[in-house]
C-alpha positions in Angstrom: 124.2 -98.7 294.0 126.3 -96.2 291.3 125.9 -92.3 291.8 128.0 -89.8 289.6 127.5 -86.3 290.4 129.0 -83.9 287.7 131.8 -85.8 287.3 134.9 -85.2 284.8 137.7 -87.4 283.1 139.7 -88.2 280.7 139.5 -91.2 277.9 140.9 -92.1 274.6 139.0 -89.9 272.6 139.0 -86.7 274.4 137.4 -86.0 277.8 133.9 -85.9 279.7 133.1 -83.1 281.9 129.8 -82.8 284.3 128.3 -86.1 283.8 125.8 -87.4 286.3 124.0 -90.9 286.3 122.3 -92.8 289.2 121.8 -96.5 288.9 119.7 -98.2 292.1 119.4 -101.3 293.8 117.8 -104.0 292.0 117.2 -101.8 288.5 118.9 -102.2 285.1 120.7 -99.6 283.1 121.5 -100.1 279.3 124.1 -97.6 278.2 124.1 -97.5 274.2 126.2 -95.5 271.7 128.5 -96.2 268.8 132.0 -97.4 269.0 134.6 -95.4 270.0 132.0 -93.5 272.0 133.9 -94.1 275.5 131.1 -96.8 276.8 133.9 -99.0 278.7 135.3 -96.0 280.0 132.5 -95.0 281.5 131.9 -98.6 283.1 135.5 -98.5 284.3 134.4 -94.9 286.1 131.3 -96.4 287.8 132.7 -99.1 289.4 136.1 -97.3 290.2 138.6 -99.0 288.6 139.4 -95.9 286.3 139.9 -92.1 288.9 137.7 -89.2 288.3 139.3 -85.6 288.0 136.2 -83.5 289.8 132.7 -84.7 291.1 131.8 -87.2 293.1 131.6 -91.1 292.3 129.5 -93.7 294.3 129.6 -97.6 294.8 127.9 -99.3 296.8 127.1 -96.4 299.0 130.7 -95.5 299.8 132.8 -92.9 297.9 135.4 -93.7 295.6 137.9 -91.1 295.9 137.9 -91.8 300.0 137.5 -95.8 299.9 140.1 -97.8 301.6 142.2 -100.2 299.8 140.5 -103.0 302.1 137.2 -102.1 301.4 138.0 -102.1 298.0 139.4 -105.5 298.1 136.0 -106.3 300.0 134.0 -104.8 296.7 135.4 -107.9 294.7 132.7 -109.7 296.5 130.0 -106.8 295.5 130.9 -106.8 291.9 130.6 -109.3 288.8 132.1 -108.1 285.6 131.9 -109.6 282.3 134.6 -107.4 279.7 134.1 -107.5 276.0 137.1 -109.5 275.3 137.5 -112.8 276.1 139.2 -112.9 279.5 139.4 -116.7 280.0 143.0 -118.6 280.7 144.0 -120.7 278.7 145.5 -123.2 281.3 142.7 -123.8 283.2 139.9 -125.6 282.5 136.0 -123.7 282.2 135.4 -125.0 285.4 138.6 -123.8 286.8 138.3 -120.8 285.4 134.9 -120.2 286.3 136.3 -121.1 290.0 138.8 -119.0 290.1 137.2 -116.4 292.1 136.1 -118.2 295.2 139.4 -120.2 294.4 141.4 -117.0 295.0 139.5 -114.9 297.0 138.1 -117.1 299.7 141.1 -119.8 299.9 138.5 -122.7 299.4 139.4 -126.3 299.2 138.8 -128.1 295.8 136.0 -129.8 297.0 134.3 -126.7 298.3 135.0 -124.9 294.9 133.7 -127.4 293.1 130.4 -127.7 295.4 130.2 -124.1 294.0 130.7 -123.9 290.4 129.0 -126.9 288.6 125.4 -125.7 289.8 126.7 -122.3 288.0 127.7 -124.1 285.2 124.4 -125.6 285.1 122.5 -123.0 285.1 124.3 -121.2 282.2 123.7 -124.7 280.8 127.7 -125.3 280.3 128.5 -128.2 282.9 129.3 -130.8 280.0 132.5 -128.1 279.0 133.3 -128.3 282.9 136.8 -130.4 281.6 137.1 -128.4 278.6 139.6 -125.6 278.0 138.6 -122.4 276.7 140.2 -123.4 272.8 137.9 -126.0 272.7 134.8 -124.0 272.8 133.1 -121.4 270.8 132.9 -117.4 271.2 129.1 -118.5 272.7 130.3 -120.8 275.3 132.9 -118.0 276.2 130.6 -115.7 276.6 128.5 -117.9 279.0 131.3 -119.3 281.2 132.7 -115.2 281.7 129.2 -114.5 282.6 129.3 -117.8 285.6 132.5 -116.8 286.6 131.1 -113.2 287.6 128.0 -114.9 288.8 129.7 -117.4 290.9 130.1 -115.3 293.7 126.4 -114.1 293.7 127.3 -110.4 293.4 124.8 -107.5 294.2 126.2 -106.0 291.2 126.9 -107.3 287.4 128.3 -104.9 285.1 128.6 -106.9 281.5 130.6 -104.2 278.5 129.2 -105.6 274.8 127.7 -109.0 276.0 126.1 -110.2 272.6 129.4 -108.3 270.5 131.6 -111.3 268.6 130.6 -114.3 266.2 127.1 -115.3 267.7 125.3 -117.0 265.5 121.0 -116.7 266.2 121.2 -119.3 268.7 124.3 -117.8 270.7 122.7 -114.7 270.7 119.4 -116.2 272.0 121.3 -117.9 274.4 123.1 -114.6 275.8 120.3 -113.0 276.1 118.5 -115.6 278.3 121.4 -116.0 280.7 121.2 -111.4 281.0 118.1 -112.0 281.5 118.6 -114.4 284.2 121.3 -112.4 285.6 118.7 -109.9 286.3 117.0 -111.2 288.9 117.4 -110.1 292.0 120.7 -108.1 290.8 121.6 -104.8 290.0 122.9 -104.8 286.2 125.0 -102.2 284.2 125.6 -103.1 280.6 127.4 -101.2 277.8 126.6 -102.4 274.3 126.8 -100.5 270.7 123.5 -103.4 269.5 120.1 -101.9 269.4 119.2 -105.2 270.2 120.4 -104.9 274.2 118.2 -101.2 274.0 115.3 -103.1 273.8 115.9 -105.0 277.1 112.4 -105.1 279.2 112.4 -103.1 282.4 115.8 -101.7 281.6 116.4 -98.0 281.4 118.3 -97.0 278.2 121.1 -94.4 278.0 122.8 -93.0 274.9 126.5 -91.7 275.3 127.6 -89.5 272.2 130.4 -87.7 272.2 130.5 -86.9 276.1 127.3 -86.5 276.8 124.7 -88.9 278.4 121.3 -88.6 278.0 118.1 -90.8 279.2 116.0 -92.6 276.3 112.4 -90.3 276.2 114.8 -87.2 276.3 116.2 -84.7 274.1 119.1 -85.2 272.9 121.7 -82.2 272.2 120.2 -80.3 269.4 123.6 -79.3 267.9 124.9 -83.0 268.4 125.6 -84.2 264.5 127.0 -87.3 266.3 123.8 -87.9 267.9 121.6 -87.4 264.6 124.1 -89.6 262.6 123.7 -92.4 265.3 119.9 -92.5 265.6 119.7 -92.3 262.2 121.8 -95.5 261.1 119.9 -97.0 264.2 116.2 -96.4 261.7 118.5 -97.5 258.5 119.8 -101.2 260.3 116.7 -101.9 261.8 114.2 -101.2 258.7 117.4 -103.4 256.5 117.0 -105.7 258.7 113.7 -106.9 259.2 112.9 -106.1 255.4 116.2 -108.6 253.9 115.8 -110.7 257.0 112.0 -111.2 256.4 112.0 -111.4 252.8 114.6 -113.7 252.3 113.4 -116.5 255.1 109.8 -115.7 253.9 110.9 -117.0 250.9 112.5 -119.9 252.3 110.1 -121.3 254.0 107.2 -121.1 250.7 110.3 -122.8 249.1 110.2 -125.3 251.5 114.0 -125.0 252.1 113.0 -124.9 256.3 
């Protein structure tokens, strides 16, 4: 579905050089590093919206660097893509704007496009905000109706950059992570996230990029990579903070009867 071999480019913060990765049909791949660390870069590489400088990039079976410009237009299709930022227009309503693809793309009547998006909406559990517009909803609804709109067109392939990142509250982020979940099935999935939370994905395969370099969860890691040891190491400190504050203080809610 995505094959790198050894390839090389440039992003913000300096460059990559001989990276590989291979992501088949029907798996998941969770690639996980600290801001800054060139994570959407490397989503923009896989599913070639950002050129390689050497190597060889695959999508879909077809290389990049020779694709045609129709083909390319076909890939629209193939792919889903859910950025980090919210990407919704404001002039059009969530279901218009969760419509927009198969709106655009296909030339579909109304009728036809609606036929299409409210059993989307429904199952991201969203088709009450169908007449909504996106300043009427919160960064949790957002999330979800990005996520339909790249689901609409039942792609082969959903890449999703920092999913649960923005003001969820527990039940937004519960809710995110059911709808990736049910995005899953019977899809391949790419998804870039900085959250230990998204590492712990079931089934997935977990990456780490740090400073360049990409290496497979159960491997070893650079040995002279301070970045690396820094990151893994305030991965132990959040979780251990987290589940001992977290704990204590509902622990204590609940014998106070405050829940």
């Amino acid at each position: 579905m995505i094959r790198l071999e050894n390839v090389s480019y440039d992003m913000p913060r300096g460059a990559v050089h001989g990276l590989s990765f291979h992501l088949a049909a029907g798996e998941t791949a969770v690639i996980h590093g600290p801001h800054g660390s060139g994570k959407t870069t490397f989503a923009e590489v896989c599913v070639g919206t950002l050129p390689i400088e050497s190597g060889a990039a695959y999508l879909l079976g077809k290389k990049l660097e020779f694709m045609p410009h129709q083909y390319r237009e076909e890939l629209v299709r193939e792919i889903g893509i859910v950025s980090r930022h919210a990407t919704l227009m404001d002039n059009q309503t969530i279901a218009g704007n969760v419509g927009l693809p198969v709106s655009y793309h296909l030339g579909l009547e109304a009728e036809e496009v609606r036929q299409r998006v409210f059993p989307v909406l429904e199952q991201f559990g969203i088709r009450d905000l169908a007449g909504k517009f996106p300043h009427e909803i919160t960064d949790t609804e957002a999330k979800l109706a990005m996520m339909a709109r790249a689901a609409v067109f039942g792609p082969r392939l959903l890449v999703m950059d920092e999913p649960t990142g923005g003001d969820l509250d527990p039940g937004g982020f519960i809710r995110i992570m059911d709808a990736i979940n049910a995005l899953r099935q019977g899809r391949t999935v790419l998804i870039t996230t900085s959250s230990p939370s998204l590492a712990t994905l079931k089934g997935a395969s977990v990456y780490y990029l740090i400073e360049g370099n990409l290496f497979r969860h159960g491997k070893e890691y650079p040995a002279a990579s301070r970045a690396a040891e820094d990151f893994f190491r305030q991965i132990r400190n959040y979780t251990e903070r987290q589940y001992r504050e977290i704990g204590d203080f509902y622990r204590g809610t609940i014998q106070g009867g405050g829940l």
